[in-house]
CHARMM-style PDB file with segment names, atoms N, HN, CA, C and O in Angstrom:
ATOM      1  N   UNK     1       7.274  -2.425  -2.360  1.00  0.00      PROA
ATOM      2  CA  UNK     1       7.861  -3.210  -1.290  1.00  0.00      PROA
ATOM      3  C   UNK     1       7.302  -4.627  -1.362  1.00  0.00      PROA
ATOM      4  O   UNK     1       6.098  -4.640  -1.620  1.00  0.00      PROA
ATOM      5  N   UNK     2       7.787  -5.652  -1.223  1.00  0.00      PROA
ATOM      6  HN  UNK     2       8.765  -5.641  -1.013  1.00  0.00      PROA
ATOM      7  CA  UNK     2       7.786  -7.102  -1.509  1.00  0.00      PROA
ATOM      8  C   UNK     2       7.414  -7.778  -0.139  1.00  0.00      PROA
ATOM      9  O   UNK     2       8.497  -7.889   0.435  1.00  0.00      PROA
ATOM     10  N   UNK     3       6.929  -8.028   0.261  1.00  0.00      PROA
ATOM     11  HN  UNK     3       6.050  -7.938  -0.206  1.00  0.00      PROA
ATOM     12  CA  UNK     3       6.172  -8.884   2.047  1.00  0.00      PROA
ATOM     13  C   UNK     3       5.824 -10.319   1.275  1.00  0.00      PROA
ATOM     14  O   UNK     3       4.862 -10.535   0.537  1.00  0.00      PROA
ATOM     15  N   UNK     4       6.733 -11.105   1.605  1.00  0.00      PROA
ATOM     16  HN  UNK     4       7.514 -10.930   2.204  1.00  0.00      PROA
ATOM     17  CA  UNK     4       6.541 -12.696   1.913  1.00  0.00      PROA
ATOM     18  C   UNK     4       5.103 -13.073   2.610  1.00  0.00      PROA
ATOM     19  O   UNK     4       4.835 -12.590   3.710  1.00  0.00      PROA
ATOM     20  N   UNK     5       4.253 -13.884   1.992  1.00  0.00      PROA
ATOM     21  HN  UNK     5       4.470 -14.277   1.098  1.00  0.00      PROA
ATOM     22  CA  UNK     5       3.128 -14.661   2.669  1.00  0.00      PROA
ATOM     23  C   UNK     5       3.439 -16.449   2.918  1.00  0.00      PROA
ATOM     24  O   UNK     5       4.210 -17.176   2.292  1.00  0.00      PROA
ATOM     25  N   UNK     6       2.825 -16.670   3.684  1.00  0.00      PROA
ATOM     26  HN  UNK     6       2.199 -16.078   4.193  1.00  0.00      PROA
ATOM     27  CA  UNK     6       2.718 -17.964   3.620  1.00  0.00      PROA
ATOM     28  C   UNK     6       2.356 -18.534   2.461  1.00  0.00      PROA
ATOM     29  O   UNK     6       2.967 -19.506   2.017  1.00  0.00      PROA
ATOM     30  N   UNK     7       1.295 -17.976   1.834  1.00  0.00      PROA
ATOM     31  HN  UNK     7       0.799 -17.186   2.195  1.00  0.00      PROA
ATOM     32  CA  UNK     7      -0.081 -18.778   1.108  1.00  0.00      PROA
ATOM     33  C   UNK     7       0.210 -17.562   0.113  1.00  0.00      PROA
ATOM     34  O   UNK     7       0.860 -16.566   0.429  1.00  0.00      PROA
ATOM     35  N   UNK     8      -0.457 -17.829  -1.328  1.00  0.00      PROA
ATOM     36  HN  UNK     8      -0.984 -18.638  -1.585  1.00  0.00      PROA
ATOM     37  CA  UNK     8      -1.079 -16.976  -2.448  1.00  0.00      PROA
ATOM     38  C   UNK     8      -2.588 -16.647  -1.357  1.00  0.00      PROA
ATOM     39  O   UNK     8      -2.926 -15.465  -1.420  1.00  0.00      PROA
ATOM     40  N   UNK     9      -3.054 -17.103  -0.866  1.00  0.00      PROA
ATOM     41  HN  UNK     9      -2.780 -18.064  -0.814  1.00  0.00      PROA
ATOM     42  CA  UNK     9      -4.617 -17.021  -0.043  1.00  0.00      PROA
ATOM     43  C   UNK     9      -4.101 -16.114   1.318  1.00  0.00      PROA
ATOM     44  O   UNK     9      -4.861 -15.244   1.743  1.00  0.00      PROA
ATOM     45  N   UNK    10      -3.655 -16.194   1.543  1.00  0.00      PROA
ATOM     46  HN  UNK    10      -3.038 -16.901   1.197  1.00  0.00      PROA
ATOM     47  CA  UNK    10      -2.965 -15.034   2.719  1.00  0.00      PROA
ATOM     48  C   UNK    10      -2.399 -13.852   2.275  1.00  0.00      PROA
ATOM     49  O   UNK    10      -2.420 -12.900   3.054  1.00  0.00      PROA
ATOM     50  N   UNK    11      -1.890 -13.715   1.164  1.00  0.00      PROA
ATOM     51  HN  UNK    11      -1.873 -14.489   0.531  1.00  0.00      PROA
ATOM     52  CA  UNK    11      -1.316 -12.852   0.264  1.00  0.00      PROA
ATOM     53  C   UNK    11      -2.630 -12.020  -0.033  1.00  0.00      PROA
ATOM     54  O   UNK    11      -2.872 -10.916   0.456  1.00  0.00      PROA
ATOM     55  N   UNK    12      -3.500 -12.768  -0.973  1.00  0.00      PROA
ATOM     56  HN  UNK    12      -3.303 -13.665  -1.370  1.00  0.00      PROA
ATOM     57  CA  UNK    12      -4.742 -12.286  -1.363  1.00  0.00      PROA
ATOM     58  C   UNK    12      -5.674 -11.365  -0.451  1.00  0.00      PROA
ATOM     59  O   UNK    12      -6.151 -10.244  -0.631  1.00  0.00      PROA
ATOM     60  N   UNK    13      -5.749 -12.375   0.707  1.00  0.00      PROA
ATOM     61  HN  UNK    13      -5.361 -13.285   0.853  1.00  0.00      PROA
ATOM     62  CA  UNK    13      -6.602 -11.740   1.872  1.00  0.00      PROA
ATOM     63  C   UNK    13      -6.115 -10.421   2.568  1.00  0.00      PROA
ATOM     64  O   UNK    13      -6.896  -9.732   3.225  1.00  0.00      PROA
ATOM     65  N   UNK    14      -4.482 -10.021   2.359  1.00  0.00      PROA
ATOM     66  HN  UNK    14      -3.848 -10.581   1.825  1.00  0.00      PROA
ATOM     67  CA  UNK    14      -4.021  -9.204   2.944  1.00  0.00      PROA
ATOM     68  C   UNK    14      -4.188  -8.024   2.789  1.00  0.00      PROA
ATOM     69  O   UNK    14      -4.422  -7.063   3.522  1.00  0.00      PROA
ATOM     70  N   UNK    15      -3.953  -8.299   1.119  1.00  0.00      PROA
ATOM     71  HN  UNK    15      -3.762  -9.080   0.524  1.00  0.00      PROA
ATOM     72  CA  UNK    15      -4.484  -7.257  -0.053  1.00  0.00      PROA
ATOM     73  C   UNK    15      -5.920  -6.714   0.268  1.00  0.00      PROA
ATOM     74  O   UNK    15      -6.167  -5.540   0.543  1.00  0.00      PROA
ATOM     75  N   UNK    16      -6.795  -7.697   0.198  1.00  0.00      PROA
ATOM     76  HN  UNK    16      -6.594  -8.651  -0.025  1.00  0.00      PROA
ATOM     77  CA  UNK    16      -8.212  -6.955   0.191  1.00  0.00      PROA
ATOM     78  C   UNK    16      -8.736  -6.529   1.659  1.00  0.00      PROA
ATOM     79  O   UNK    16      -9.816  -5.980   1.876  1.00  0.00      PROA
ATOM     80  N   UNK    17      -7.805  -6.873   2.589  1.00  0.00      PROA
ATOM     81  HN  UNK    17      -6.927  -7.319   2.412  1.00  0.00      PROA
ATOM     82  CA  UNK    17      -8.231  -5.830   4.243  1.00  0.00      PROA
ATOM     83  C   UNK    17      -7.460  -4.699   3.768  1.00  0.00      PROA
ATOM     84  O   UNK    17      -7.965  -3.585   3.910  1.00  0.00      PROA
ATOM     85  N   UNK    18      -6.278  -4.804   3.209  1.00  0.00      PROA
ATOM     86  HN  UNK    18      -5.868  -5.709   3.094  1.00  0.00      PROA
ATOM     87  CA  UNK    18      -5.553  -3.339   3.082  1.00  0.00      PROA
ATOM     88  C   UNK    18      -6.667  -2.168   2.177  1.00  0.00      PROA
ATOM     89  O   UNK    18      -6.973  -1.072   2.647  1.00  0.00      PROA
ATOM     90  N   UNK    19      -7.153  -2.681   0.835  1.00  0.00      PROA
ATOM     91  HN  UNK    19      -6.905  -3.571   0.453  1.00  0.00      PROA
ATOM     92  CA  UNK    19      -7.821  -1.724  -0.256  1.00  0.00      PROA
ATOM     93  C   UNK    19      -9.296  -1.299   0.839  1.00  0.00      PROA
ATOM     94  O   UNK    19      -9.605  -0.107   0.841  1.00  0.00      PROA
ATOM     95  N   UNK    20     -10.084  -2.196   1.657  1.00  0.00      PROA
ATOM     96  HN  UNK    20      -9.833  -3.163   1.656  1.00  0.00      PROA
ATOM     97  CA  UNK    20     -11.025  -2.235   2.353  1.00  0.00      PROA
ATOM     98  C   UNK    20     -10.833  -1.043   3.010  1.00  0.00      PROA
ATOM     99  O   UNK    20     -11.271   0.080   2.763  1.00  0.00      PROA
ATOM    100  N   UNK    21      -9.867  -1.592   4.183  1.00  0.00      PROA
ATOM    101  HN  UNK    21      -9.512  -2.505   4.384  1.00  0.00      PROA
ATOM    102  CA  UNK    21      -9.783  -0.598   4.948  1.00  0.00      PROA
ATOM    103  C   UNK    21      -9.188   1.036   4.277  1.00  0.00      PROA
ATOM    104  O   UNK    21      -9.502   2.073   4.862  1.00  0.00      PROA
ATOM    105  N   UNK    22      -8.389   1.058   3.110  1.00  0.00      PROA
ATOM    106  HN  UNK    22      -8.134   0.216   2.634  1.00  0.00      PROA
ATOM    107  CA  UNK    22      -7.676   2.629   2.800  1.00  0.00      PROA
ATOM    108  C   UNK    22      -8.956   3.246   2.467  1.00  0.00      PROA
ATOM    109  O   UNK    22      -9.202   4.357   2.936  1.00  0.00      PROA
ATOM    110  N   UNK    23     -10.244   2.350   1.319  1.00  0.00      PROA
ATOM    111  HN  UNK    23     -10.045   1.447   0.938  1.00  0.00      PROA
ATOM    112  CA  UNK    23     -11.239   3.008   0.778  1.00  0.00      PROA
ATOM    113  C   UNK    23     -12.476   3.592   2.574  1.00  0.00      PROA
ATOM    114  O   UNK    23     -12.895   4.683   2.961  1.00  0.00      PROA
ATOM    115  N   UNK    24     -12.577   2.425   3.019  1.00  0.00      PROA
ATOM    116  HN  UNK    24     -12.237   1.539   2.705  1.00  0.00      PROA
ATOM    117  CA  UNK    24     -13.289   2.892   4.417  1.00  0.00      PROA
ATOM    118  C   UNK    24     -12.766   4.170   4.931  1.00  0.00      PROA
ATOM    119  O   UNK    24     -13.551   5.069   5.234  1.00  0.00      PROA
ATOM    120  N   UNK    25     -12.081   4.245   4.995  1.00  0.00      PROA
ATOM    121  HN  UNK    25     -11.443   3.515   4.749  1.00  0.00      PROA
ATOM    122  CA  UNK    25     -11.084   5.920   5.787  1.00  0.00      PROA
ATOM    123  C   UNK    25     -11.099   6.592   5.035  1.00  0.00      PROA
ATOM    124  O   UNK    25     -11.401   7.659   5.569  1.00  0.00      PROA
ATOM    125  N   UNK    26     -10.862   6.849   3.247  1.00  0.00      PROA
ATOM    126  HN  UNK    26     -10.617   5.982   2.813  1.00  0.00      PROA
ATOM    127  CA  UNK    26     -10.999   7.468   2.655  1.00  0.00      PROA
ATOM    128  C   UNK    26     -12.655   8.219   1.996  1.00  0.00      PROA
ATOM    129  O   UNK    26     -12.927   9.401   1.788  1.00  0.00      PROA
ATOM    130  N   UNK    27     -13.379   7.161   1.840  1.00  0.00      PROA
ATOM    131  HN  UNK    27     -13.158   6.200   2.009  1.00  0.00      PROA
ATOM    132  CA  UNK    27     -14.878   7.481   1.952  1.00  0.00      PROA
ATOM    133  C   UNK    27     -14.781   7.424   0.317  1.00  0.00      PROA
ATOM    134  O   UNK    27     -15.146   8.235  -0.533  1.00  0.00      PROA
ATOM    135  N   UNK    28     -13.890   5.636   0.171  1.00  0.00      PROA
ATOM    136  HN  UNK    28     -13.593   4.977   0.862  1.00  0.00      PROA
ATOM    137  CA  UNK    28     -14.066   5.632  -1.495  1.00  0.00      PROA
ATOM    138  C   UNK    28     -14.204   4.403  -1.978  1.00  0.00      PROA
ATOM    139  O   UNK    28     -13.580   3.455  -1.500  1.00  0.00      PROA
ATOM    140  N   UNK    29     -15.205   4.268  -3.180  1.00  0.00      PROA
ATOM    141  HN  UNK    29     -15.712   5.038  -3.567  1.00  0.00      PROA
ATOM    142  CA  UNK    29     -15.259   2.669  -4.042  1.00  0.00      PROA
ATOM    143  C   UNK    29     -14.068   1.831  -3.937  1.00  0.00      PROA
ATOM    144  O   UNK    29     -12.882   2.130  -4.082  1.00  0.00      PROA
ATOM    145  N   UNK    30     -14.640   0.699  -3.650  1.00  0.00      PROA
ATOM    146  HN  UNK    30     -15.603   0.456  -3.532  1.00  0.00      PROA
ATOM    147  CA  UNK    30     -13.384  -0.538  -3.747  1.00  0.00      PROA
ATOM    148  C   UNK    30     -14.053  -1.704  -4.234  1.00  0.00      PROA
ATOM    149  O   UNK    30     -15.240  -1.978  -4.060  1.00  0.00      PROA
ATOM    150  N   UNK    31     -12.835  -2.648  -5.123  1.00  0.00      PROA
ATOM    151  HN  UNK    31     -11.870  -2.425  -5.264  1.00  0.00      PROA
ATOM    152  CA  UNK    31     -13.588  -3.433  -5.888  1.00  0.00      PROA
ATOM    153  C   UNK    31     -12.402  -4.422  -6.230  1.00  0.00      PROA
ATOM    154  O   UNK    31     -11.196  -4.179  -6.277  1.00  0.00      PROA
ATOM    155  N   UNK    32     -13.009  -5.482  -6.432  1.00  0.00      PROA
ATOM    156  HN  UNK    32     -13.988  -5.680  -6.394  1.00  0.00      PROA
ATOM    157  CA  UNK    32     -12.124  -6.814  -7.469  1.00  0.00      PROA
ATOM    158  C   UNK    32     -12.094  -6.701  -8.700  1.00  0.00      PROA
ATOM    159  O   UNK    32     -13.130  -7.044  -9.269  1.00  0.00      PROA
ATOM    160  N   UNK    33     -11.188  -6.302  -9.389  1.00  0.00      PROA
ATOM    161  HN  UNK    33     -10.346  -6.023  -8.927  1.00  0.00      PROA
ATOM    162  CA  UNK    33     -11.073  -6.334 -10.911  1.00  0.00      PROA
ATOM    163  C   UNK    33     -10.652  -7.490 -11.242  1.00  0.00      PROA
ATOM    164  O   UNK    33     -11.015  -7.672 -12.404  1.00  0.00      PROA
ATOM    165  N   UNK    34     -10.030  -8.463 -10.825  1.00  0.00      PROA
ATOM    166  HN  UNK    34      -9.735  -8.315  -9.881  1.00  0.00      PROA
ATOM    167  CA  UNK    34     -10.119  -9.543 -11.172  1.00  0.00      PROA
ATOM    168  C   UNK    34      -8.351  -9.847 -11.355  1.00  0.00      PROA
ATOM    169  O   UNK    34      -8.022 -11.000 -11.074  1.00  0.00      PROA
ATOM    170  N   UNK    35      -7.522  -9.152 -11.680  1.00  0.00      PROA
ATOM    171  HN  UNK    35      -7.790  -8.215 -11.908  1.00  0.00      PROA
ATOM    172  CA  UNK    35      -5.866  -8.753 -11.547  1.00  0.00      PROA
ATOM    173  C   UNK    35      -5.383  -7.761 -10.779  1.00  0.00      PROA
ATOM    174  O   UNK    35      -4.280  -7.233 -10.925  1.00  0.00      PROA
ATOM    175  N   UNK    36      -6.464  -7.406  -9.682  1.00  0.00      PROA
ATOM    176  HN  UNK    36      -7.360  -7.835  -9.563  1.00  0.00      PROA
ATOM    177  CA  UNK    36      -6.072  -6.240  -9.284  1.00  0.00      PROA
ATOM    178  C   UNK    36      -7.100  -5.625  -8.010  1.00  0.00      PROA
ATOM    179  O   UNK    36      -8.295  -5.592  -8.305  1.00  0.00      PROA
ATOM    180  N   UNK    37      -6.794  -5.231  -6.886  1.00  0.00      PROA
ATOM    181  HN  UNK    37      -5.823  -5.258  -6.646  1.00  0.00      PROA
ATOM    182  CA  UNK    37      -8.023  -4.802  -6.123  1.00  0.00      PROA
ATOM    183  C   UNK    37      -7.771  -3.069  -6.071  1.00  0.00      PROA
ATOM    184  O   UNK    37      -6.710  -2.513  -5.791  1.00  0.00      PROA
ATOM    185  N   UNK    38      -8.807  -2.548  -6.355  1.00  0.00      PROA
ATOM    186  HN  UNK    38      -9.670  -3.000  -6.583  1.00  0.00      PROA
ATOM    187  CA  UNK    38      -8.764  -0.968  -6.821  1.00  0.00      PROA
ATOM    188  C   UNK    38      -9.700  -0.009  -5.404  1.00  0.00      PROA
ATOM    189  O   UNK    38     -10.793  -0.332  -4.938  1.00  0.00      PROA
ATOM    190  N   UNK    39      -9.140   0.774  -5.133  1.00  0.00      PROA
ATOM    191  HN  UNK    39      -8.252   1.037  -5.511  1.00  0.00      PROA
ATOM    192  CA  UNK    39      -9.957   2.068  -4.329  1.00  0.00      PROA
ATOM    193  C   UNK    39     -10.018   3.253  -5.000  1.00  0.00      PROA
ATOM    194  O   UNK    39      -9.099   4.022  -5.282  1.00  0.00      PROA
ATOM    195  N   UNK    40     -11.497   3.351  -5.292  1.00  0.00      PROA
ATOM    196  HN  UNK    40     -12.243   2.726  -5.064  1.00  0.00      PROA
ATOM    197  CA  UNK    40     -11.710   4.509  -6.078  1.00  0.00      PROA
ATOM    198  C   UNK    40     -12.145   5.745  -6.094  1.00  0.00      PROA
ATOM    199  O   UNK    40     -13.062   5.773  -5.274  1.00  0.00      PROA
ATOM    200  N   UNK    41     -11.986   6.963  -6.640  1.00  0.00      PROA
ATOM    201  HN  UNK    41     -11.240   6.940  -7.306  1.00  0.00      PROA
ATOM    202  CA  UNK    41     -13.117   7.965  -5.880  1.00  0.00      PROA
ATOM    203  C   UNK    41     -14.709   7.754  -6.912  1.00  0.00      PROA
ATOM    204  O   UNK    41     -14.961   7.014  -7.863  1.00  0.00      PROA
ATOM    205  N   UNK    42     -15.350   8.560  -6.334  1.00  0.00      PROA
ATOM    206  HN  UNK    42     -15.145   9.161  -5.562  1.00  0.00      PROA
ATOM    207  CA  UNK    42     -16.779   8.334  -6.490  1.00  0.00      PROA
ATOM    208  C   UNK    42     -17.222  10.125  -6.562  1.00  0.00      PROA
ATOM    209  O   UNK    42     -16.796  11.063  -5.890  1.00  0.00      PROA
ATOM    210  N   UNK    43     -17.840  10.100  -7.234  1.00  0.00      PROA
ATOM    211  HN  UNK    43     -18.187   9.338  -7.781  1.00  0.00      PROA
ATOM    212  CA  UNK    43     -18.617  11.503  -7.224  1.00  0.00      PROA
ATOM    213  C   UNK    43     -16.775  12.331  -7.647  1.00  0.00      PROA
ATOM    214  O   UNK    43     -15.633  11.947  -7.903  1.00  0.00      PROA
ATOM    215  N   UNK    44     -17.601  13.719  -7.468  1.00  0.00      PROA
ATOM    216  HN  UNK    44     -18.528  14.030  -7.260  1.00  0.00      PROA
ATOM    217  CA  UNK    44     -16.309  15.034  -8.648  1.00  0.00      PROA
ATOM    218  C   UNK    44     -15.744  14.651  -9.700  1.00  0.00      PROA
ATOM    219  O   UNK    44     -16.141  13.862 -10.556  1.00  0.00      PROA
ATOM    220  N   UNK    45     -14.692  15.295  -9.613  1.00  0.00      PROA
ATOM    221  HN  UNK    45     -14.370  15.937  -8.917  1.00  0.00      PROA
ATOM    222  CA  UNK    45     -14.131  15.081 -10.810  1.00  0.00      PROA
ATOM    223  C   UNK    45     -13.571  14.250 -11.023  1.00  0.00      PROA
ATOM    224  O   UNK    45     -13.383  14.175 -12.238  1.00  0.00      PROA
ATOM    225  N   UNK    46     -13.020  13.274 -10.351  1.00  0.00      PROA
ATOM    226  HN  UNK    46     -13.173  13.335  -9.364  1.00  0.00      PROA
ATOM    227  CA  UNK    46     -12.253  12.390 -10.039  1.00  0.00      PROA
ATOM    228  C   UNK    46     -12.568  11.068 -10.160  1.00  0.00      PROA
ATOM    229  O   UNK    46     -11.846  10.126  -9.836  1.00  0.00      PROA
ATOM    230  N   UNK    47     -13.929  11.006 -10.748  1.00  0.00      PROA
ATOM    231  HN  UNK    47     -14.516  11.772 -11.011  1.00  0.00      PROA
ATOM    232  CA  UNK    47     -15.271  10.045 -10.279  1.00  0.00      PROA
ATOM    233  C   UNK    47     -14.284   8.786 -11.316  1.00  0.00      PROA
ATOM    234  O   UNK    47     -13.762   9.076 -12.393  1.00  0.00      PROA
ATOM    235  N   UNK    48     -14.223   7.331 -10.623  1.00  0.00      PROA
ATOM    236  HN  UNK    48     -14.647   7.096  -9.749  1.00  0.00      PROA
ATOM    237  CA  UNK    48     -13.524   6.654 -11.298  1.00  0.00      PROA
ATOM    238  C   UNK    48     -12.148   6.344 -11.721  1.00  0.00      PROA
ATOM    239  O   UNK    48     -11.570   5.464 -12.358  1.00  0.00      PROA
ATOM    240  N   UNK    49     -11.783   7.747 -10.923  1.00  0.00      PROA
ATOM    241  HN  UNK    49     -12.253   8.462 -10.405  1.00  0.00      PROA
ATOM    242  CA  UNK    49     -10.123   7.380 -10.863  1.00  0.00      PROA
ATOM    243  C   UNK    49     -10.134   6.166 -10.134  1.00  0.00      PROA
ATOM    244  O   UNK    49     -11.125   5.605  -9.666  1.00  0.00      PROA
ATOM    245  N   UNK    50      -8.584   5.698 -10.058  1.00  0.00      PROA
ATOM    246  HN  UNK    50      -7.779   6.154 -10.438  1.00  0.00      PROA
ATOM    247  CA  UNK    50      -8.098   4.936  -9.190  1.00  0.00      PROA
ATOM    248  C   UNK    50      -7.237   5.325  -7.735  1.00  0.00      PROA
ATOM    249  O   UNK    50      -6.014   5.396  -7.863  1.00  0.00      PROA
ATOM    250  N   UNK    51      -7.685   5.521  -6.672  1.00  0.00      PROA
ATOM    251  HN  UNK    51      -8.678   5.463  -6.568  1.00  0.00      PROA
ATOM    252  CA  UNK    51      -6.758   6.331  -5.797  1.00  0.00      PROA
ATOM    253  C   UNK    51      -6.062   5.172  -5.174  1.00  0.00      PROA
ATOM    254  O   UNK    51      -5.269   5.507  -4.294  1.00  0.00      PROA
ATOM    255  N   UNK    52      -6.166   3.756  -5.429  1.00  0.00      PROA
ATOM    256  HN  UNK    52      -6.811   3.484  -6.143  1.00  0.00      PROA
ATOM    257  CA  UNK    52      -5.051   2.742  -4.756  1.00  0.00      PROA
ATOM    258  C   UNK    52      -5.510   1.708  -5.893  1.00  0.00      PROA
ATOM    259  O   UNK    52      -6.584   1.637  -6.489  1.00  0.00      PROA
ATOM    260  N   UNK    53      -4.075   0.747  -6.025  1.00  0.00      PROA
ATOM    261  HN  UNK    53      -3.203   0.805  -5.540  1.00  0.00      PROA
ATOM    262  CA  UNK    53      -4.548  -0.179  -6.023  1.00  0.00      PROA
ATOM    263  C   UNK    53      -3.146  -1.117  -5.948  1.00  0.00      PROA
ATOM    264  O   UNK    53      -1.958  -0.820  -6.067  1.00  0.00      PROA
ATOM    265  N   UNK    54      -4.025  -2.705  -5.629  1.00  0.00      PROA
ATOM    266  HN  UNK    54      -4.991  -2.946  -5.532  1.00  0.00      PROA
ATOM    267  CA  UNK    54      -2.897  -3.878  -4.799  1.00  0.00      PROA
ATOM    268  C   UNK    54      -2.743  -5.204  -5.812  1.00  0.00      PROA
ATOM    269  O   UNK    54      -3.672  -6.006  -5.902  1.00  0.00      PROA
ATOM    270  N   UNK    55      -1.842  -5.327  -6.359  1.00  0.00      PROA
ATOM    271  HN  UNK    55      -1.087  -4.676  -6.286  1.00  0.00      PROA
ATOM    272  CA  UNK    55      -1.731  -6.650  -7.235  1.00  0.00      PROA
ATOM    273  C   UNK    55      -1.074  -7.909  -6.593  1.00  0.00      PROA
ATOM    274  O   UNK    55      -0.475  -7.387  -5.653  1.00  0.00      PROA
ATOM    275  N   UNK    56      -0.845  -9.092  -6.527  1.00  0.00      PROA
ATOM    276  HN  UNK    56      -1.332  -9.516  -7.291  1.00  0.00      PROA
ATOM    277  CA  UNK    56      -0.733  -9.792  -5.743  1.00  0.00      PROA
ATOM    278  C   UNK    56       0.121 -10.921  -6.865  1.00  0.00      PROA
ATOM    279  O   UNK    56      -0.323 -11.166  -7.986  1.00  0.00      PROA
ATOM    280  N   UNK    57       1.532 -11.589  -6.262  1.00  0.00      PROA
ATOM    281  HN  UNK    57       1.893 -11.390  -5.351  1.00  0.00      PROA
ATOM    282  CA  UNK    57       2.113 -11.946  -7.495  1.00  0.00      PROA
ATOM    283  C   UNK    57       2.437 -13.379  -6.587  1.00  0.00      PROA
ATOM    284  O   UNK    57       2.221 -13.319  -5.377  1.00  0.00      PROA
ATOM    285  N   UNK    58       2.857 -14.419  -7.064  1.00  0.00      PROA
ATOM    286  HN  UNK    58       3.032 -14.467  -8.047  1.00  0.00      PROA
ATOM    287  CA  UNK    58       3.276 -15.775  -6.725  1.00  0.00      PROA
ATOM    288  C   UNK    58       4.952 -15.146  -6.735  1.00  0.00      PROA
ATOM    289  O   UNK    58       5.522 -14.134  -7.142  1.00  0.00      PROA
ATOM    290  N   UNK    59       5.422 -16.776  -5.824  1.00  0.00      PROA
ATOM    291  HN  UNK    59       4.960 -17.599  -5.492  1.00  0.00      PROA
ATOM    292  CA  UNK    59       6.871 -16.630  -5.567  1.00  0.00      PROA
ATOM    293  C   UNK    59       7.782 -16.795  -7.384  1.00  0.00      PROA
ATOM    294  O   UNK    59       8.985 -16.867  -7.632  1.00  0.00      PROA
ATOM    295  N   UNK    60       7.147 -16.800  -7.880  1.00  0.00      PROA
ATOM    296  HN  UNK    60       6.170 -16.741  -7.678  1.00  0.00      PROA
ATOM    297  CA  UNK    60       7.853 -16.661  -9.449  1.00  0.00      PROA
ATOM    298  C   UNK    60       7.801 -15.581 -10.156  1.00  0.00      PROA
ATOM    299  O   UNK    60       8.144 -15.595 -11.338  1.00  0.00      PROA
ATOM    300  N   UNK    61       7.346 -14.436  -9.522  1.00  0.00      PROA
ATOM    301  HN  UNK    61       7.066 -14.425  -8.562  1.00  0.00      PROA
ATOM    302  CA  UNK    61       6.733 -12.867 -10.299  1.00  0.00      PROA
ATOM    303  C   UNK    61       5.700 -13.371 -10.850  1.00  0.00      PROA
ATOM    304  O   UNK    61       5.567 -12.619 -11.816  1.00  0.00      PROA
ATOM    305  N   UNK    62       4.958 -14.042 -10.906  1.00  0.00      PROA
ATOM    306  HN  UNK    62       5.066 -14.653 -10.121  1.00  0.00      PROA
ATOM    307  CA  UNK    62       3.595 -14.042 -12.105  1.00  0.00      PROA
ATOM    308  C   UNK    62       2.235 -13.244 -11.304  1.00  0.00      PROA
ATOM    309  O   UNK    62       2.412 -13.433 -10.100  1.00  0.00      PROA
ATOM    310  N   UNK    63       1.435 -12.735 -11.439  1.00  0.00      PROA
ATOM    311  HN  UNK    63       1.291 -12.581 -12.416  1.00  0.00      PROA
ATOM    312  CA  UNK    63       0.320 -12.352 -11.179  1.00  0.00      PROA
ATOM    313  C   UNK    63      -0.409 -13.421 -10.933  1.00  0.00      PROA
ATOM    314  O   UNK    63      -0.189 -14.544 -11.388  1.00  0.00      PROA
ATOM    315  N   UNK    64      -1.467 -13.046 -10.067  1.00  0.00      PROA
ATOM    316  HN  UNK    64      -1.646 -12.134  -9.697  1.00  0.00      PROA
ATOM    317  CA  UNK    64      -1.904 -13.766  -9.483  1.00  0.00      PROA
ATOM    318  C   UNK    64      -3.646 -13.372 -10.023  1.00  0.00      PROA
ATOM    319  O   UNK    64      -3.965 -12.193 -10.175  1.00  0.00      PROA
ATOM    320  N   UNK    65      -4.692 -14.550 -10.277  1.00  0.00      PROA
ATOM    321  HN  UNK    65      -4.433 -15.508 -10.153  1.00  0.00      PROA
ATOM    322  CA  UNK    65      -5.647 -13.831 -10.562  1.00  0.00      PROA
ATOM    323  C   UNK    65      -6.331 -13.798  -9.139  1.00  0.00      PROA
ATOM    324  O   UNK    65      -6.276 -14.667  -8.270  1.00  0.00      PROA
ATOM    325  N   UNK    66      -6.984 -12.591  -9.112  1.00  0.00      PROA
ATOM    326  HN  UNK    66      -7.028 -11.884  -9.818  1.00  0.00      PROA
ATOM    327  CA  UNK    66      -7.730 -12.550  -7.359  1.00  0.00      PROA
ATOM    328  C   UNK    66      -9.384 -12.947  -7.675  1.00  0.00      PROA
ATOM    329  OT1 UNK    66     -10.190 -13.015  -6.747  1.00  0.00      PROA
TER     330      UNK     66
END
C-alpha cells in the first residue's frame, strides 16, 4: 500500500515508529540496515529471520537510503 508523505524525512520517521513499535509488541530485534528498517526474531529457531520489514521510496520509485 502506497501513503503519500510530505517529506522523504516524514516518510522515514513513519517507517521507523511503525518497525519500533511492531518489534516492541512483538518482543523482537529492530534495526537500520541502511535500505531498509527490519524487525527481527531473536533467540529459537527463527533467530535472525526477518519478521517485518519497511522500505521507504521517493515520489519517482527510487529507494530511499534511511
Amino acid at each position: 500500500m502506497d501513503v503519500d508523505y510530505p517529506t522523504v524525512e516524514a516518510a522515514k520517521e513513519a517507517g521507523w515508529a511503525i518497525i519500533e513499535a511492531f518489534a516492541l509488541i512483538h518482543k523482537l530485534g529492530y534495526e537500520n540496515q541502511g535500505d531498509q528498517y527490519m524487525a527481527f526474531y531473536q533467540g529459537g529457531e527463527n533467530e535472525g529471520m526477518g519478521a517485518l520489514t519497511i522500505e521507504v521510496y521517493d515520489s519517482n520509485g527510487q529507494p530511499v537510503e534511511l
